[in-house]
C-alpha positions in Angstrom: -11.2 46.4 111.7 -12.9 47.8 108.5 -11.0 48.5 105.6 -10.7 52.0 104.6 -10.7 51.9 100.7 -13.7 49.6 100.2 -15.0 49.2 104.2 -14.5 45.3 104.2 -13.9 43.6 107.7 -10.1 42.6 107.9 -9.4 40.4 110.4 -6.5 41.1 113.1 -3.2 40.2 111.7 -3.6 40.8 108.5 -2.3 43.8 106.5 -3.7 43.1 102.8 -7.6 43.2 102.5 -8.9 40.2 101.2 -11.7 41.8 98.9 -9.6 44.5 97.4 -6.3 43.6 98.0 -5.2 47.2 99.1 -2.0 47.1 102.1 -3.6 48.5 105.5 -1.5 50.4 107.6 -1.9 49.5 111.4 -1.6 52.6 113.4 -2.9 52.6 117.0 -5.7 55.4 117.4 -4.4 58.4 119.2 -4.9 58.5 123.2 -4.6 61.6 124.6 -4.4 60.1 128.3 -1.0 58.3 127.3 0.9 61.4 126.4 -0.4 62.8 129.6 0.9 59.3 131.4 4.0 59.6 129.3 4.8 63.5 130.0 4.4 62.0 133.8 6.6 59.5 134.0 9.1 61.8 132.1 8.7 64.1 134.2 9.5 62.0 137.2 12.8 60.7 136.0 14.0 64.2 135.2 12.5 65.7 138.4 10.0 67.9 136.6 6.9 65.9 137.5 3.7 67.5 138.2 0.7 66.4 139.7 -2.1 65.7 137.7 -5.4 67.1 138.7 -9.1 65.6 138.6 -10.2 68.2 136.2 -7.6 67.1 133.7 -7.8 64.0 133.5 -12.0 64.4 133.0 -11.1 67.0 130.2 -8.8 63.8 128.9 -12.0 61.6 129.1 -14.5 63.8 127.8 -11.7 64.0 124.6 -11.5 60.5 124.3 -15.4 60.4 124.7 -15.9 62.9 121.7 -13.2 60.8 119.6 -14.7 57.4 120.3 -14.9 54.1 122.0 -11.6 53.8 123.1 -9.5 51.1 120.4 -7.8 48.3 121.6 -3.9 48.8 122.5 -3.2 45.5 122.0 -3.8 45.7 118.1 -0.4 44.2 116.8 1.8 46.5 114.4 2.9 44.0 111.6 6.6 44.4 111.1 8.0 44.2 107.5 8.8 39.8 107.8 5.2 39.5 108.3 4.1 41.7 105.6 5.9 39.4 103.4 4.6 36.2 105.2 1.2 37.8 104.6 1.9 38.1 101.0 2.5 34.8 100.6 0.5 33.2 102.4 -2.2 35.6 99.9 -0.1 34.5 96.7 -0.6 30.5 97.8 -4.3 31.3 98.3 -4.8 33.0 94.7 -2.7 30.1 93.5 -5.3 27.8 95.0 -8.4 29.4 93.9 -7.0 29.5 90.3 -5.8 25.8 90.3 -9.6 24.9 91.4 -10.9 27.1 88.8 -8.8 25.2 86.3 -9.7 22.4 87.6 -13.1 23.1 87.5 -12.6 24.3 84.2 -11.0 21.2 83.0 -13.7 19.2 84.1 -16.4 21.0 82.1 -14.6 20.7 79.2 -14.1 16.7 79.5 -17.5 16.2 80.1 -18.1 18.4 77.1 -16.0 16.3 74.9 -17.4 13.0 76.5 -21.2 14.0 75.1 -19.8 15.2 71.8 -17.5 12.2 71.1 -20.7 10.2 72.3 -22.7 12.0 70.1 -20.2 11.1 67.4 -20.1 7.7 67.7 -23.5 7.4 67.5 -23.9 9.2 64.5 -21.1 7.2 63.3 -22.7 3.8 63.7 -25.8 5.1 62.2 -24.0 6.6 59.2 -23.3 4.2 55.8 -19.6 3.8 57.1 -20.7 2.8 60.6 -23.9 -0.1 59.4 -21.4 -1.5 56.8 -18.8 -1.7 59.0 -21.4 -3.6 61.8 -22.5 -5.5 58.8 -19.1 -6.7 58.1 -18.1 -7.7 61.8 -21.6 -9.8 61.7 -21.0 -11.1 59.0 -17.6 -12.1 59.8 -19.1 -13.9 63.1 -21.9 -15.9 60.5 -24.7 -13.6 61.7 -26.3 -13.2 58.1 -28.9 -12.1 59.5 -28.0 -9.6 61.3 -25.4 -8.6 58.4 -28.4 -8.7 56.0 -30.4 -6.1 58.1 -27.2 -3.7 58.3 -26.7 -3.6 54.3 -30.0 -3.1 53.7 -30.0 0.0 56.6 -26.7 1.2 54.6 -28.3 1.2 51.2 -31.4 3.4 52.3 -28.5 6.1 53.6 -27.2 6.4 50.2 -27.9 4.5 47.2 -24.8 5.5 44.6 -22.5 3.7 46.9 -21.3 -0.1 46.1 -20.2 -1.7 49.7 -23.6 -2.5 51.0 -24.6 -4.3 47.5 -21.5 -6.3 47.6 -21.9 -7.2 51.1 -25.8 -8.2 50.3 -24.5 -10.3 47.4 -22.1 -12.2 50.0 -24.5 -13.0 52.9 -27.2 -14.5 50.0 -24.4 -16.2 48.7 -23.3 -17.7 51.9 -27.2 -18.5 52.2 -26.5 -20.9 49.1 -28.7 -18.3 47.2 -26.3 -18.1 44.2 -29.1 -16.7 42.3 -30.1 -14.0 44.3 -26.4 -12.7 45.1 -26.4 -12.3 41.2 -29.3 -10.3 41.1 -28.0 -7.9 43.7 -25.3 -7.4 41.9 -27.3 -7.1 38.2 -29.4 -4.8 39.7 -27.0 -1.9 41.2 -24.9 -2.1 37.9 -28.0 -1.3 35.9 -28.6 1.7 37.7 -24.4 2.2 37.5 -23.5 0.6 34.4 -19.8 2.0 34.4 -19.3 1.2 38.3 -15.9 -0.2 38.1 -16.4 -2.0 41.7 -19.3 -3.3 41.1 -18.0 -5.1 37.8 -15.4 -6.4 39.4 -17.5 -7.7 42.6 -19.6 -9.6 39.7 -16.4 -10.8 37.8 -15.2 -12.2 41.4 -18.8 -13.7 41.8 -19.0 -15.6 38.4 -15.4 -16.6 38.8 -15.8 -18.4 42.6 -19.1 -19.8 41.0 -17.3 -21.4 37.8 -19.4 -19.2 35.8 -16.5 -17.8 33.7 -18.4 -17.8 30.7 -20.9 -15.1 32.3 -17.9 -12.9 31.9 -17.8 -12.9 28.4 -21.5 -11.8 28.2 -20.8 -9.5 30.8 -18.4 -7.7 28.7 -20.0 -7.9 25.6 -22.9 -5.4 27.0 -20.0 -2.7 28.0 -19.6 0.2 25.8 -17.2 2.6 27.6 -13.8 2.0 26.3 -12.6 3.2 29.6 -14.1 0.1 31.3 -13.3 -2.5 28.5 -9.5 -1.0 29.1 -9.7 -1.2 33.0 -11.1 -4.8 32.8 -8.9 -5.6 29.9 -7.7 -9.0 31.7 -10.8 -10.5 31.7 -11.6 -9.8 27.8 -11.5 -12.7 25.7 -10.7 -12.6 21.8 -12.2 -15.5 20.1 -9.5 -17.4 17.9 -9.4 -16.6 14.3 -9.8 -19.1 11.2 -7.9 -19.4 8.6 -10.3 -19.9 6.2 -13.4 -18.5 5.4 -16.5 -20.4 6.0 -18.4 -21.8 2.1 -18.6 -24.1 -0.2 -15.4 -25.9 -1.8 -14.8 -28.8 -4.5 -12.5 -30.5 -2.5 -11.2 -31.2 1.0 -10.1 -28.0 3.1 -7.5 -27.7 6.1 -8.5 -24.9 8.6 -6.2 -23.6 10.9 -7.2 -21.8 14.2 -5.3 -19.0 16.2 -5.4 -17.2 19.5 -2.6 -15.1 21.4 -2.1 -16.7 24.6 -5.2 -18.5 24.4 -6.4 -22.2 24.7 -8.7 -22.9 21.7 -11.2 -25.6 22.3 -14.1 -26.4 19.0 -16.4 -28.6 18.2 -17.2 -29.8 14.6 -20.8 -30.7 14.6 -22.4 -27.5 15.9 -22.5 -27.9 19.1 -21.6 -25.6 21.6 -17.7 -26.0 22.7 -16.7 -26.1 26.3 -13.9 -25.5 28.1 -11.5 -28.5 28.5 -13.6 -30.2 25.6 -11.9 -31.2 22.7 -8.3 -28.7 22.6 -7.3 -27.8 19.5 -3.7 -28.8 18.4 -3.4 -29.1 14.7 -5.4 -27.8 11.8 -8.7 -29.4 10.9 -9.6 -31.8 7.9 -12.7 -30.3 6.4 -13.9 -33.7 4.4 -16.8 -33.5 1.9 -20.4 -32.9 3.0 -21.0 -29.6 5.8 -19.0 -29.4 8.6 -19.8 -26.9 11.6 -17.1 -26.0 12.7 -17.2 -23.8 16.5 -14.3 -22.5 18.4 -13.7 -20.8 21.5 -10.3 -19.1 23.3 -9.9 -18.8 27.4 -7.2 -16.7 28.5 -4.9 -17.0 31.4 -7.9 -15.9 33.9 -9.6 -18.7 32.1 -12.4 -16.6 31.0 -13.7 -17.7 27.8 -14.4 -16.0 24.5 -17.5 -15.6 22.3 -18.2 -18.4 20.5 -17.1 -18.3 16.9 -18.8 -20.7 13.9 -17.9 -21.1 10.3 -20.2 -23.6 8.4 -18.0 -25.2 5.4 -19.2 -27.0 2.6 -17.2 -29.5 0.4 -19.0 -31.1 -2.7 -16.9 -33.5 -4.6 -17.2 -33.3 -8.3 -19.0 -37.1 -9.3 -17.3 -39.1 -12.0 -18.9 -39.6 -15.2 -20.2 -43.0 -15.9 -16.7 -45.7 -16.1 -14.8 -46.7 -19.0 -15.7 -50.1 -19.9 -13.6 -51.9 -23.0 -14.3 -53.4 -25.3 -17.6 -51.9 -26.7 -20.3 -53.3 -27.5 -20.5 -55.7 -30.3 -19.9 -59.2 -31.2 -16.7 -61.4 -31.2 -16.1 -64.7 -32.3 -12.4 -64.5 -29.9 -12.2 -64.7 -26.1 -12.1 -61.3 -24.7 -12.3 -59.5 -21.4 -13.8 -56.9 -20.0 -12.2 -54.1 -18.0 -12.9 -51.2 -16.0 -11.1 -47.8 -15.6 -11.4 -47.2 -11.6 -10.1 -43.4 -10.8 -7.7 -43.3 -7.5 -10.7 -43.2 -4.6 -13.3 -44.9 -6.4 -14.1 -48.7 -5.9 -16.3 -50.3 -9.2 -19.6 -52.8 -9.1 -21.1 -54.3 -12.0 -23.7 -56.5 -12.7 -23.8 -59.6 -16.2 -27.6 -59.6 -16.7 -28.4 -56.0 -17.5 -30.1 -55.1 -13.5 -28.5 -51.7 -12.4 -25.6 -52.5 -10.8 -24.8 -51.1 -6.2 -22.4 -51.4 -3.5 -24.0 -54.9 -3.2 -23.0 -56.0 -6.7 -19.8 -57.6 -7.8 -17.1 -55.8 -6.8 -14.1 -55.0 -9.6 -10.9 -55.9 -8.5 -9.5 -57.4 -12.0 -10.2 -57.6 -15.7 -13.4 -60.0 -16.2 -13.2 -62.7 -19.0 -16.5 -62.6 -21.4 -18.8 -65.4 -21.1 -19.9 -66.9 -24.2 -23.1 -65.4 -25.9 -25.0 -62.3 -25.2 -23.7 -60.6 -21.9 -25.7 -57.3 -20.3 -23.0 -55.8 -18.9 -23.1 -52.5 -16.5 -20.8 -51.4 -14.5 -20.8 -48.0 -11.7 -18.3 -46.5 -10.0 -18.7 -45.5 -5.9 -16.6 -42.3 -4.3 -15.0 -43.5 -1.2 -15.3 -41.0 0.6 -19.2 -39.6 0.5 -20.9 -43.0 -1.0 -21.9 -41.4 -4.1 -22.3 -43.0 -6.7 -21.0 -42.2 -10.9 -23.5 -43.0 -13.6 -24.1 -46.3 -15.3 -22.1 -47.5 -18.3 -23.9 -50.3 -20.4 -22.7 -52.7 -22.5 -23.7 -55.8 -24.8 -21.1 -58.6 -26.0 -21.9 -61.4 -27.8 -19.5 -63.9 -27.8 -19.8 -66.9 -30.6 -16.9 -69.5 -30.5 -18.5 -71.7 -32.3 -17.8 -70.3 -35.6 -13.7 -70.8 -35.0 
């Protein structure tokens, strides 16, 4: 049967139409001939039956001609439980079809997320994040090679950043090319001199290299207080002295200070190195120039600059000896002394040659030889070797006129 709201073909048993879900009402098409039958058999039972003729039941035809094919009686009318069946069974169906086009639905949208978390991950591995992060897993299996090749991809996406340098400066320095991990490093912090990670990636290099004294030179370059305070650890003061470098008349004690620092120096200009000679007690400046160079390293064991005072003593030099008696002549023994200052030792010579170190030495008063005696006499500072001025004398000693 068609449907008579939108003229869809329902098929028998059904009440709903499945296109446009209006409720069909199953009525049998009207057949004149069965009231006649009916009327009949009524008729019959309540003795009122008349015969039917020919003509009337032709007239019947030709109606039922004019209306139409006859229908099929055996149309089943649907009684109210199978209504609701059919309901159901139409609810369970709509149920279906919108559970597949979830489904369907659902499946679209995975695959949708699938391409665009694939296309994310690929742009993620590409990106500076994703090549340093590949550079550090190659690196961590010892592929510098590979790890090299990452980096370098990483520092062409962005150049400002400081991973990829400092993961260049470790594969070249797990190359054993000590030099060339510096240079990485020297070379991104001159185009970002205030880079706080990039200083302390260099401190960390010079430090596992036992170049701590890199870090001194390092720091000396950096004029942003805000750095100098953020890498105030590894800032060195040199140690002070306690006396200012020139020239003095006599010996000098200098004392050296640092806060918390070891202070190692050197006194003959050289360059003082750590664990070299450690200072513990003030220093004995003696006569002559004395170079005197100091450094401090601080708990991180970086050292200082290197600090130099120059100090020069110059001992006044004694005037010639005292020699008694004076010259002259005596006719009684005598003897000669000499007046010999606290450091000074005293030479002399008996026949008038200028007395040295290789002379007689003076230890006690000297009887006078008979006749003339040329007697000179120097004193000699302990200390530097120099030398006082000559004092002369002439004795004449005559016993013979007692």
């Amino acid at each position: 049967m068609k449907c008579p709201n939108c003229g869809s073909y329902i098929p028998n048993g059904m009440m709903i139409c499945p296109d446009c879900r209006e409720e069909i009402q199953m009525v049998p098409d009207y057949n004149p001939l069965e009231d006649v039958l009916t009327e009949e058999v009524r008729g019959s039972v309540h003795g009122a039956t008349r015969p039917i003729r020919t003509n009337d039941i032709s007239n019947m035809r030709r109606s039922q001609e004019y209306r139409g094919p006859v229908q099929d009686h055996s149309t089943r009318i649907l009684r109210p439980h199978d209504i609701a069946q059919e309901r159901r069974r139409m609810k369970e169906l709509r149920i279906k079809k919108a559970k597949q086009r979830r489904r369907r639905v659902l499946l679209i949208l995975c695959a949708s997320l699938i391409a665009m978390g694939l296309l994310i991950f690929v742009a993620y591995r590409n990106s500076y994040d994703g090549l340093v992060r590949r550079a550090n897993q190659a690196f961590a299996m010892n592929q510098l090679d590979q790890a090299s090749i990452y980096f370098n991809r990483a520092v062409g996406r962005n150049i400002t950043r400081v991973d990829a340098y400092i993961g260049l400066s470790k594969v070249k320095l797990a190359s054993e090319d000590q030099e060339g991990a510096e240079r990485i490093l020297l070379q991104a912090l001159d185009t970002q001199p205030s880079n706080l990670d990039l200083l302390h990636a260099l401190i960390d290099f010079y430090i596992q290299t036992n170049q701590q004294e890199r870090i001194s030179v390092l720091m000396r370059d950096i004029t942003s207080q805000r750095v100098l305070d953020a890498l105030a650890d590894y800032i060195s003061q040199p140690p002070s002295f306690s006396l200012p470098e020139g020239t003095f008349s006599e010996v000098q004690e200098v004392s050296l200070t640092a806060d918390g620092s070891r202070i190692y120096y050197t006194t003959d200009g050289t360059q003082p190195l750590v664990g070299g000679n450690l200072y513990t007690e003030p220093l004995l400046i003696q006569e002559g120039q004395t170079i005197v160079s100091a450094i401090a390293v601080n708990e991180k064991g970086v050292p200082s600059q290197v600090v130099t005072r120059t100090y020069t003593v110059v001992l006044p030099i004694a005037s010639a000896p005292t020699v008694t008696p004076s010259t002259g002549q005596y006719q009684t023994e005598q003897v000669i002394t000499i007046v010999v200052p606290d450091g000074y030792s005293a030479f002399y010579t008996l026949d008038g040659t200028d007395p040295s170190s290789s002379s007689l030495l003076y230890t006690e008063p000297i009887p006078m030889p008979e006749g003339t005696t040329q007697f000179s006499a120097i004193l000699r500072n302990n200390n530097n070797q120099r030398y006082s001025g000559i004092a002369s004398r002439v004795f004449v000693l005559d016993l013979g006129n007692n």
